[in-house]
C-alpha positions as CSV (number, residue, x, y, z in Angstrom):
1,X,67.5,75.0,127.6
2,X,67.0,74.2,131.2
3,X,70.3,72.5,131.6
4,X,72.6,74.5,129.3
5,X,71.3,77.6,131.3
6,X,72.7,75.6,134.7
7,X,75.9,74.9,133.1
8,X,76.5,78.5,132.3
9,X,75.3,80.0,135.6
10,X,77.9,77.7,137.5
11,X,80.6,79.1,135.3
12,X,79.7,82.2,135.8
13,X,79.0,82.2,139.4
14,X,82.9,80.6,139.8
15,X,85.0,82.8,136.9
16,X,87.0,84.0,139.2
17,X,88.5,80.4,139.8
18,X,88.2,79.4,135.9
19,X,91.2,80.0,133.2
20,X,90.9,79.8,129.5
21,X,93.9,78.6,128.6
22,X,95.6,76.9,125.2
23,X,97.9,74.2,127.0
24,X,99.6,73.5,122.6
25,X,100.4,77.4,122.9
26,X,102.2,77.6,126.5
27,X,104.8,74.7,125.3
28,X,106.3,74.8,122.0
29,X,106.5,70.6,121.0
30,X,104.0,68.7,119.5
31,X,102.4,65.8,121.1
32,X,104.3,63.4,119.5
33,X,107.6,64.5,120.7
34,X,110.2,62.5,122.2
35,X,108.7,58.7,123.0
36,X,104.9,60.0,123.0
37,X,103.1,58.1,120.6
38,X,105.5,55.7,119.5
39,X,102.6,53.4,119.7
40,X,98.7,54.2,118.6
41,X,96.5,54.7,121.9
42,X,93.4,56.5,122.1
43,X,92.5,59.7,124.0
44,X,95.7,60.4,124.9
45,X,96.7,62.6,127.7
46,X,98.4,65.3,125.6
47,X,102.0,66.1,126.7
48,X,101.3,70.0,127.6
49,X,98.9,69.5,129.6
50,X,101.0,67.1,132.3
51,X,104.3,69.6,131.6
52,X,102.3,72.3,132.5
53,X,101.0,70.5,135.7
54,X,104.2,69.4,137.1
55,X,106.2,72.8,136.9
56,X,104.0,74.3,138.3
57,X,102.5,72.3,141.0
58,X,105.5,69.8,142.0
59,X,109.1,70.2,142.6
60,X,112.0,68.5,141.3
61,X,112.4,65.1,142.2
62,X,109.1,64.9,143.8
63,X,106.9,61.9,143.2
64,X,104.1,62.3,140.8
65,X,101.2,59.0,140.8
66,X,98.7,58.4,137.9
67,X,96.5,55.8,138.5
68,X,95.0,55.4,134.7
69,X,98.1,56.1,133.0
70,X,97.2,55.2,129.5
71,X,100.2,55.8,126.9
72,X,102.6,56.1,129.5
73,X,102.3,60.5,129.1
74,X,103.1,61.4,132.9
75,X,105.5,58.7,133.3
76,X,107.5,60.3,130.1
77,X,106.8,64.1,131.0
78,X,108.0,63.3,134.6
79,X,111.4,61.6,133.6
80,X,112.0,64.5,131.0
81,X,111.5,67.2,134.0
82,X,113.2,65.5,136.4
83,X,109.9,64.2,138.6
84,X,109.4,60.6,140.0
85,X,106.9,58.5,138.6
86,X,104.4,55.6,139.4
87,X,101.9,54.7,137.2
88,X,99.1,52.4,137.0
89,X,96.7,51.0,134.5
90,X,94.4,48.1,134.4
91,X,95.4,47.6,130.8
92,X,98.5,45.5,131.3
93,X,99.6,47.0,127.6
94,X,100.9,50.1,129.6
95,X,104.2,48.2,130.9
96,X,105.7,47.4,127.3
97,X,104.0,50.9,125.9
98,X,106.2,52.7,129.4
99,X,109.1,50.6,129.7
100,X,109.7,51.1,126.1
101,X,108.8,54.9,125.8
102,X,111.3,55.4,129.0
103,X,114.2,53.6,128.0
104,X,117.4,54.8,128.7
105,X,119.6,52.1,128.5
106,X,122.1,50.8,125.8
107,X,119.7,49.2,122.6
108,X,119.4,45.8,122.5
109,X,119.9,43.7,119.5
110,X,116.0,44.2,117.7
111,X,116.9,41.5,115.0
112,X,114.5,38.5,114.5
113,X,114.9,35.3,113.9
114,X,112.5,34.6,110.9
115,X,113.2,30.6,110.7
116,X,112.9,30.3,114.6
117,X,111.9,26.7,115.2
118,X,109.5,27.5,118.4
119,X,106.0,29.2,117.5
120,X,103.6,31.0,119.9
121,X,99.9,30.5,118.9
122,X,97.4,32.9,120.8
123,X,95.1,31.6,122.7
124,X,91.8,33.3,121.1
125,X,89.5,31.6,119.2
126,X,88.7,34.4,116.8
127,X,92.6,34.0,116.0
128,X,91.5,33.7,112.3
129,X,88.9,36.1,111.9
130,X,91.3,38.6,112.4
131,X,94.8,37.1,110.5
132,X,94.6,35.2,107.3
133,X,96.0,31.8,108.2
134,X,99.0,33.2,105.6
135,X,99.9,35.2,108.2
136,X,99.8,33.6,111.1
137,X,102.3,31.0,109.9
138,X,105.1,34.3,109.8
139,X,103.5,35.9,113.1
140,X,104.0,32.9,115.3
141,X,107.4,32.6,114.5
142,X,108.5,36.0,115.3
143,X,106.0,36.2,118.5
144,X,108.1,32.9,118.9
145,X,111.2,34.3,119.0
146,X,109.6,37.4,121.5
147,X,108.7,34.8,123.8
148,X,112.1,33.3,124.6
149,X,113.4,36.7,123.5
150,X,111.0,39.4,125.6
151,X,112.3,42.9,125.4
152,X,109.7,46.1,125.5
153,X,110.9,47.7,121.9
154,X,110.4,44.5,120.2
155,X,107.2,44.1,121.5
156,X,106.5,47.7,120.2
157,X,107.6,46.9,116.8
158,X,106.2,43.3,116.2
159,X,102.7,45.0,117.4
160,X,102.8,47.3,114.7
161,X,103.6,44.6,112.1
162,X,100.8,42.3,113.9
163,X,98.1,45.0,113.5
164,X,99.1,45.6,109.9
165,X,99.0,42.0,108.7
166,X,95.3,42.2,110.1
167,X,91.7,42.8,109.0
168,X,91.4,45.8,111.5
169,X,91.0,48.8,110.7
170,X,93.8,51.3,111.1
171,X,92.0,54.4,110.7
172,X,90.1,53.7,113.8
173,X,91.2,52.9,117.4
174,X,88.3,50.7,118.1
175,X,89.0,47.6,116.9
176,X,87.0,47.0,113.9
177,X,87.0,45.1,110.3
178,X,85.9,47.2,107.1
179,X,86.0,46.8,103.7
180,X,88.7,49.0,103.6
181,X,91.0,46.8,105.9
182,X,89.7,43.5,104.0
183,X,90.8,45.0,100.7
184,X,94.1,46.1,102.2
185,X,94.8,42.4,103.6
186,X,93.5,41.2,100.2
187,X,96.9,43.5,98.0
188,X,99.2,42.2,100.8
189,X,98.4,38.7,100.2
190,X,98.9,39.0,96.5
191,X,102.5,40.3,97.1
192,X,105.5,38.8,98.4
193,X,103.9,39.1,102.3
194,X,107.1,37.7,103.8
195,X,109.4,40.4,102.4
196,X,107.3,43.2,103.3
197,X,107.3,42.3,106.7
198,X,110.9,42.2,107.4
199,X,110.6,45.5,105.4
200,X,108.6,46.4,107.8
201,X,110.4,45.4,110.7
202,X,113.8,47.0,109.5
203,X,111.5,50.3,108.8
204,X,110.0,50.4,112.5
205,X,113.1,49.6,114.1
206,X,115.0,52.7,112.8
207,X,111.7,54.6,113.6
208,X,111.7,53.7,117.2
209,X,115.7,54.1,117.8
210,X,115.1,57.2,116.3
211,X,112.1,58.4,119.0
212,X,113.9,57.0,121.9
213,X,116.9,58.9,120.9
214,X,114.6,61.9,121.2
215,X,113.9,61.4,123.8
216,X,117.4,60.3,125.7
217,X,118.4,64.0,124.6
218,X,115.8,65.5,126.8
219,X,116.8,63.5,129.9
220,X,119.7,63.7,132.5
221,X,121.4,60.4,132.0
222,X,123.7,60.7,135.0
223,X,120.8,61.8,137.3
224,X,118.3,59.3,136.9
225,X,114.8,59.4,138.3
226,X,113.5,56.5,139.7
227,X,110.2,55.4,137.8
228,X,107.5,52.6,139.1
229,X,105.0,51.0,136.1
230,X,102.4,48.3,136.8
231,X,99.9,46.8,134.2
232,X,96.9,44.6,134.8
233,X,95.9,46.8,137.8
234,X,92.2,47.3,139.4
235,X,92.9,50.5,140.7
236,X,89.6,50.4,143.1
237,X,91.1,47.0,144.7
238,X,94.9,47.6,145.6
239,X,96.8,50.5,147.6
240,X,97.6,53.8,147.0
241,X,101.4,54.4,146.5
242,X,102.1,57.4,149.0
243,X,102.8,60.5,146.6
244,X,103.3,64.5,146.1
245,X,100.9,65.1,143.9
246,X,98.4,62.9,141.5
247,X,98.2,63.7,137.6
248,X,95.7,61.9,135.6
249,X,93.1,62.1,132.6
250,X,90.3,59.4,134.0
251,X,88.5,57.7,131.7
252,X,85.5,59.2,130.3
253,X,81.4,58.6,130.4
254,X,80.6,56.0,127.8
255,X,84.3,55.6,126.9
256,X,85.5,53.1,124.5
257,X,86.4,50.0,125.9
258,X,90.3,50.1,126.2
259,X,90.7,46.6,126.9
260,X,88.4,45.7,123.7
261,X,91.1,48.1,121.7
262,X,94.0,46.2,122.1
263,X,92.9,42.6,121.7
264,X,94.8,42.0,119.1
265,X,98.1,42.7,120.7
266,X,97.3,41.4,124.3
267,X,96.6,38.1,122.5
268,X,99.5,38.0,120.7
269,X,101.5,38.8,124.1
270,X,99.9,35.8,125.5
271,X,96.7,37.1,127.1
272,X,94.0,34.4,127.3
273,X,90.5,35.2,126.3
274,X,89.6,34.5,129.9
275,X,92.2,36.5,131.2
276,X,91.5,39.6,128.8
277,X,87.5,39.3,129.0
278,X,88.3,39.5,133.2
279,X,89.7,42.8,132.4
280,X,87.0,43.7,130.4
281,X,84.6,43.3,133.7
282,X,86.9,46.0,135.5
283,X,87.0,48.8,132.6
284,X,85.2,51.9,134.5
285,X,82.5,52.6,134.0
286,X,81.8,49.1,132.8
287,X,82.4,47.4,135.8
288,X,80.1,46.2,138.6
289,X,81.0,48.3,141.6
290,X,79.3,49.2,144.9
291,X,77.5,52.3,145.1
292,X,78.8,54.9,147.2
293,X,77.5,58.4,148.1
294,X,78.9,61.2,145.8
295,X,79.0,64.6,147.4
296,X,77.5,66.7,144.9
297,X,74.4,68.4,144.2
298,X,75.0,68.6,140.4
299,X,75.8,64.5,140.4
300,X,71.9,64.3,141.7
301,X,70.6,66.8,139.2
302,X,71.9,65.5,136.6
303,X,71.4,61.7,138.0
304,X,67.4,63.2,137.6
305,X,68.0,64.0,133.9
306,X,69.7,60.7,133.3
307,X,66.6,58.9,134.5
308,X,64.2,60.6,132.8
309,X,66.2,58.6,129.2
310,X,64.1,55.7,130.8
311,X,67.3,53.8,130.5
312,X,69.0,51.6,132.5
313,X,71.7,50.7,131.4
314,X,72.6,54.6,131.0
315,X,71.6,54.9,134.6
316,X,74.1,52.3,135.4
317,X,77.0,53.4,133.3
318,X,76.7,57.3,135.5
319,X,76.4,55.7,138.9
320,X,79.2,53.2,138.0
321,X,81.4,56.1,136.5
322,X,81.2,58.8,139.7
323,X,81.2,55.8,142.3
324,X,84.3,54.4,140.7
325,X,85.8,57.6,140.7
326,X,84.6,59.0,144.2
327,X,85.6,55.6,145.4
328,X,89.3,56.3,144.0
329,X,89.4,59.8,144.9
330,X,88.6,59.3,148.5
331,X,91.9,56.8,148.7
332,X,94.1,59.1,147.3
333,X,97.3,59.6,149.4
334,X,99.1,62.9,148.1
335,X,98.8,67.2,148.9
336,X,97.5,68.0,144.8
337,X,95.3,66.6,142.2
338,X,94.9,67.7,138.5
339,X,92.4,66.0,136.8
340,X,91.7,67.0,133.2
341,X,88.8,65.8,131.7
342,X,85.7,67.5,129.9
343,X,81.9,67.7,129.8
344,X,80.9,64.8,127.6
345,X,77.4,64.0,126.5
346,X,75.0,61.3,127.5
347,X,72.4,61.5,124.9
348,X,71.9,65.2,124.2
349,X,73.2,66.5,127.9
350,X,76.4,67.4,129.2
351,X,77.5,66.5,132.0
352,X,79.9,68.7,134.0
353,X,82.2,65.9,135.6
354,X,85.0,68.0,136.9
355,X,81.8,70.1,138.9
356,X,80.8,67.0,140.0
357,X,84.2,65.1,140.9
358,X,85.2,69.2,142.5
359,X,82.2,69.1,144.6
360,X,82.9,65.7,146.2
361,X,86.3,66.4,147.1
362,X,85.5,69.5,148.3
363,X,83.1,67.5,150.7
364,X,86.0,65.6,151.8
365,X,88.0,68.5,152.8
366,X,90.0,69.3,149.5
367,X,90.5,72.9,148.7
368,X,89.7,73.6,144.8
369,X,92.2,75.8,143.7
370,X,91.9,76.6,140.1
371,X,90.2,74.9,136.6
372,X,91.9,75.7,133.1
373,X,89.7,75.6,130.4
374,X,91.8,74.3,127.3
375,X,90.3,74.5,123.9
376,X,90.8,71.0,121.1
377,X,92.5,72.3,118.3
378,X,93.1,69.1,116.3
379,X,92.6,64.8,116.4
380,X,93.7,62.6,114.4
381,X,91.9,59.9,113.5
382,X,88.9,60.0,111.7
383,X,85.2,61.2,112.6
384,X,82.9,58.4,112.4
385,X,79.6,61.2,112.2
386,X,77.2,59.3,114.0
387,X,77.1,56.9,117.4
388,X,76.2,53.8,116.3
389,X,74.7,53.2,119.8
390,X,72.5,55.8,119.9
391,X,72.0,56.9,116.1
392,X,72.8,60.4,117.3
393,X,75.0,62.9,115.7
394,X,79.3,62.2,117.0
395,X,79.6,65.8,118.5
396,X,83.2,65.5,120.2
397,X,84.3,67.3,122.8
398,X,85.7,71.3,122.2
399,X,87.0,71.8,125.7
400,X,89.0,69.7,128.1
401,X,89.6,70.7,131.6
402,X,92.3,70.6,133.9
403,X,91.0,71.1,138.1
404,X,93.9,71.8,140.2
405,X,92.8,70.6,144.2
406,X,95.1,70.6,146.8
407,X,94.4,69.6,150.7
């Protein structure tokens, strides 16, 4: 009880800076509005929570910066409100997912060439533990065509067909086989395969069209706003773009592995096993980074409690986590922050990272300003009950929060 009863003093102690808040309640869209979630992604930043952030912390045609931009959320938010963008991820998936989500231009002809002579064979050597060789034979011809043909909505649709005409799973993000995604591949190979992928095609064509046109309809065609995407990004190794204000959702303690994910697609894009396991190496808090100081008296409490798991690799993933982060934070060039995250577990402990990350920046002369406590109302994929690293029940988060910080 020692720790809960912490975690309850500090809120109490700072309620006077703390809002409950329903971000789904303020805005009246769902989070699949417009271009969000024209492609799968987990832990997606939800649409409110950015909207809320940028009218009422920027101006228009300020310049808004998120360093793990995920889905592509602030870079859609900001061009539907009239904000510029730049937006980084180290998951080089995010410049077809942003590219295509923003598009504004005239539609380019989607149509593929089924018979095209010139194949594209990944270059992964679990190629076929993942696609019947059936399948392949059809996939390499239309990743074929996408090769000498690359356009962002293609990519989007072909993706979809690729992760069908799989064994993974589709009820979960992480990439997994079951025996419920060998028995679907199983039906689809005793039907006509070829015809129900250019079904297929033809269906998630008209479905995209139909979300960009969404979104086009929100936006001010004649007054463009000028929008910066980069994939493939270690954002502890390059230089802050010089900004208004930074929006972002970090990634969490003991996060999934993005990279891991979306191996399927970044193969079939042309990613090398090499090239995709380097990526791998630089997922936070994964990766192998130098230690620095972090500003907080709750990161070395709860650094203590961590310990006393007796488990090192645990110990590794928090120090790697908040030095990642503090390491980031300190580069930041802009006047605000908002970072929304919440108080995820390690083992049976929360830990309370937007204290933690607050405190540090505080430190560093950052002013904290306000946290909005948002409750989860709803998910969508499926529970999986119990962590099959630790054998301990799945409890998922209730609350996110948003810290507003400003210099």
């Amino acid at each position: 009880m020692e720790v809960t009863n912490k975690f309850l003093d500090l809120m109490i102690l700072s309620q006077n800076k703390r809002v409950n808040i329903m971000f789904r309640k303020i805005y009246d869209f769902p989070t699949n509005y417009a271009t969000h979630d024209i492609y799968p992604y987990p832990a997606k930043f939800i649409p409110h929570v950015v909207r809320f952030f940028l009218e009422n912390y920027t101006l228009p045609g300020e310049k808004v910066f998120d360093p793990f931009a995920g889905s592509g959320t602030v870079a859609i938010e900001s061009s539907i409100v009239g904000r510029n963008w730049i937006v980084y991820d180290l998951n080089p998936l995010v410049e077809i997912l942003v590219k295509a989500a923003t598009w504004n231009e005239e539609f380019p002809d989607l149509k593929v060439d089924f018979n095209y002579p010139k194949t594209f064979i990944p270059d992964w050597k679990n190629l076929y533990y993942w696609h019947p060789k059936e399948f392949v034979e059809i996939l390499s011809r239309l990743w074929g065509y996408y090769h000498d043909n690359p356009n962002p909505l293609l990519a989007i649709v072909l993706m979809k067909i690729t992760k069908y005409f799989s064994y993974a799973e589709l009820e979960f993000y992480k990439l997994m086989k079951t025996k419920v995604s060998i028995r679907r591949v199983q039906e689809l190979l005793s039907q006509n395969y070829d015809k129900l992928v250019r079904k297929m095609l033809e269906k998630e064509t008209e479905k995209l069209i139909k979300k960009i046109n969404e979104y086009r309809r929100l936006i001010n065609l004649d007054k463009k706003v000028k929008g910066d995407v980069k994939g493939g990004i270690d954002i502890l190794s390059v230089d802050m773009p010089y900004v208004d204000a930074v929006i972002t959702s970090p990634p969490y303690l003991q996060a999934q592995e993005y990279i891991r994910t979306f191996k399927i697609e970044l193969h079939w894009l042309g990613y090398s096993d090499k090239q995709i396991r380097e990526f791998e190496r630089k997922e936070i808090p994964y990766n192998k980074v130098e230690k620095v100081k972090v500003n907080s008296e709750l990161y070395d409490k709860y650094l203590e409690i961590v310990k006393s798991f007796n488990n090192e690799q645990l110990i590794e993933i928090y120090e790697n986590y908040f030095s990642s982060l503090a390491k980031l934070l300190e580069r930041i060039k802009a006047k605000k922050i908002g970072l929304f995250i919440g108080p995820v577990r390690i083992r049976n402990v929360r830990i309370p990272i937007d204290d933690i990350l607050r405190e540090h920046l505080e430190s560093l002369g950052w002013i904290w300003e306000k946290i909005y406590i948002d409750t989860i109302v709803s998910r969508r994929r499926k529970n999986v009950g119990f962590n099959p690293e630790t054998g301990l029940q799945d409890e998922r988060l209730s609350e996110e929060h948003l810290i507003i910080i400003r210099k």
